[in-house]
C-alpha positions as CSV (number, residue, x, y, z in Angstrom):
1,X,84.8,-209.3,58.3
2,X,83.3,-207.0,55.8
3,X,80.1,-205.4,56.6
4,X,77.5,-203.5,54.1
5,X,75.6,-200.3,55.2
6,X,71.6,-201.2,55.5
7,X,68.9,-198.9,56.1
8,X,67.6,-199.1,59.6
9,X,67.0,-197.1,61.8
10,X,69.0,-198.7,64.9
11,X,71.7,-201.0,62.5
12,X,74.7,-199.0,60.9
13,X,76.4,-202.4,58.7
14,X,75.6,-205.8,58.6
15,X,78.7,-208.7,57.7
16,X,78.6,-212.5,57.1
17,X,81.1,-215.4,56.9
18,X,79.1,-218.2,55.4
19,X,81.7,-220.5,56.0
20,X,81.4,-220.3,60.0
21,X,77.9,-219.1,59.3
22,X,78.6,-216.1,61.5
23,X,76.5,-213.0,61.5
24,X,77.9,-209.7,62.5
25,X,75.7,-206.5,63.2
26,X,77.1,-203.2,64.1
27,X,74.7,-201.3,65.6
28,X,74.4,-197.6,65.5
29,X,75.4,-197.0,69.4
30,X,78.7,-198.5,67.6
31,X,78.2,-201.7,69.6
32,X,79.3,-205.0,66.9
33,X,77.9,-208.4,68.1
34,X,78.5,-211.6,66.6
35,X,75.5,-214.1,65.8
36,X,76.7,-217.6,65.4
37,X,74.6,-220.3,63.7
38,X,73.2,-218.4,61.0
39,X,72.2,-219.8,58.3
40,X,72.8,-218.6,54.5
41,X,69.3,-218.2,54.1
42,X,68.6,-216.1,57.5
43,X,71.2,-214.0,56.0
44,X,70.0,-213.6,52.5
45,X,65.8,-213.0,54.2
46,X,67.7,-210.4,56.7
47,X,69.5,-208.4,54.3
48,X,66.4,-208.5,51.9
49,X,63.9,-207.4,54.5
50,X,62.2,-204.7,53.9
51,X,62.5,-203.8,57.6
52,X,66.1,-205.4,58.7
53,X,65.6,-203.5,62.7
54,X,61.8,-205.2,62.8
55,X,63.7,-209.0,60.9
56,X,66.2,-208.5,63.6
57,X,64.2,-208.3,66.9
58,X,61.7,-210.9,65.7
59,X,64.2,-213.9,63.8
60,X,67.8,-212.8,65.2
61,X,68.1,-210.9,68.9
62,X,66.5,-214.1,70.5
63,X,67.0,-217.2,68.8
64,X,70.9,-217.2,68.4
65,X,73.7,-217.3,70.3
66,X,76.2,-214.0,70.5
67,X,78.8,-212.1,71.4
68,X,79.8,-208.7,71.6
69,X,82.9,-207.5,70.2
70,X,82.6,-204.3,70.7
Protein backbone atom coordinates (compact mmCIF):
# COMPACT_ATOMS: atom_id res chain seq x y z
CA UNK A 1 0.00 0.00 0.00
CA UNK A 2 1.11 3.49 -0.71
CA UNK A 3 1.36 5.96 1.97
CA UNK A 4 1.70 10.00 1.71
CA UNK A 5 3.98 12.06 4.15
CA UNK A 6 1.56 14.21 6.61
CA UNK A 7 2.57 16.78 8.96
CA UNK A 8 2.42 15.57 12.47
CA UNK A 9 4.34 15.51 14.90
CA UNK A 10 4.16 11.66 16.01
CA UNK A 11 2.77 10.19 12.16
CA UNK A 12 5.58 9.79 9.40
CA UNK A 13 2.90 8.52 6.22
CA UNK A 14 -0.54 7.77 6.18
CA UNK A 15 -1.98 4.87 3.21
CA UNK A 16 -5.54 3.86 2.26
CA UNK A 17 -7.19 1.00 0.26
CA UNK A 18 -10.77 2.10 -0.14
CA UNK A 19 -11.66 -1.05 -1.49
CA UNK A 20 -11.09 -3.04 1.94
CA UNK A 21 -11.44 0.33 3.58
CA UNK A 22 -8.18 -0.24 5.28
CA UNK A 23 -6.24 2.48 6.99
CA UNK A 24 -2.48 2.29 7.34
CA UNK A 25 -0.49 4.76 9.65
CA UNK A 26 3.25 4.61 10.02
CA UNK A 27 4.20 6.18 12.90
CA UNK A 28 7.38 7.93 13.44
CA UNK A 29 8.89 5.22 16.07
CA UNK A 30 8.60 3.34 12.56
CA UNK A 31 5.87 1.26 13.95
CA UNK A 32 2.95 0.68 10.73
CA UNK A 33 -0.57 -0.40 12.04
CA UNK A 34 -3.42 -1.25 10.06
CA UNK A 35 -7.05 0.25 10.81
CA UNK A 36 -9.75 -1.74 9.35
CA UNK A 37 -13.28 -0.37 8.82
CA UNK A 38 -12.51 2.94 7.71
CA UNK A 39 -14.58 4.61 5.94
CA UNK A 40 -13.80 6.86 2.74
CA UNK A 41 -14.94 9.78 4.53
CA UNK A 42 -12.85 9.13 7.89
CA UNK A 43 -10.07 9.04 5.50
CA UNK A 44 -10.73 12.06 3.45
CA UNK A 45 -11.64 14.24 7.32
CA UNK A 46 -8.17 12.54 8.57
CA UNK A 47 -5.95 13.44 5.89
CA UNK A 48 -7.65 17.03 5.75
CA UNK A 49 -7.33 17.72 9.39
CA UNK A 50 -5.63 20.36 10.32
CA UNK A 51 -4.14 18.44 13.24
CA UNK A 52 -4.00 14.58 11.75
CA UNK A 53 -1.88 13.39 15.52
CA UNK A 54 -4.95 15.33 17.59
CA UNK A 55 -7.93 13.54 14.47
CA UNK A 56 -6.06 10.33 15.26
CA UNK A 57 -6.21 10.01 19.06
CA UNK A 58 -9.74 11.35 19.20
CA UNK A 59 -11.70 9.51 15.85
CA UNK A 60 -9.04 6.59 15.08
CA UNK A 61 -6.69 4.94 18.05
CA UNK A 62 -10.03 3.86 19.88
CA UNK A 63 -12.85 3.24 17.77
CA UNK A 64 -11.32 0.79 15.18
CA UNK A 65 -9.92 -2.41 15.06
CA UNK A 66 -5.98 -2.90 14.20
CA UNK A 67 -3.06 -4.51 13.66
CA UNK A 68 0.40 -3.95 13.73
CA UNK A 69 2.54 -4.80 10.91
CA UNK A 70 5.46 -3.56 12.00
Amino acid sequence: MERKRVSASNIRAVGYDAGKQLLEIEFSSGAIVQYSGVSPEVHRRFTNSPSPGSFYQDQIDENFPSKRVR
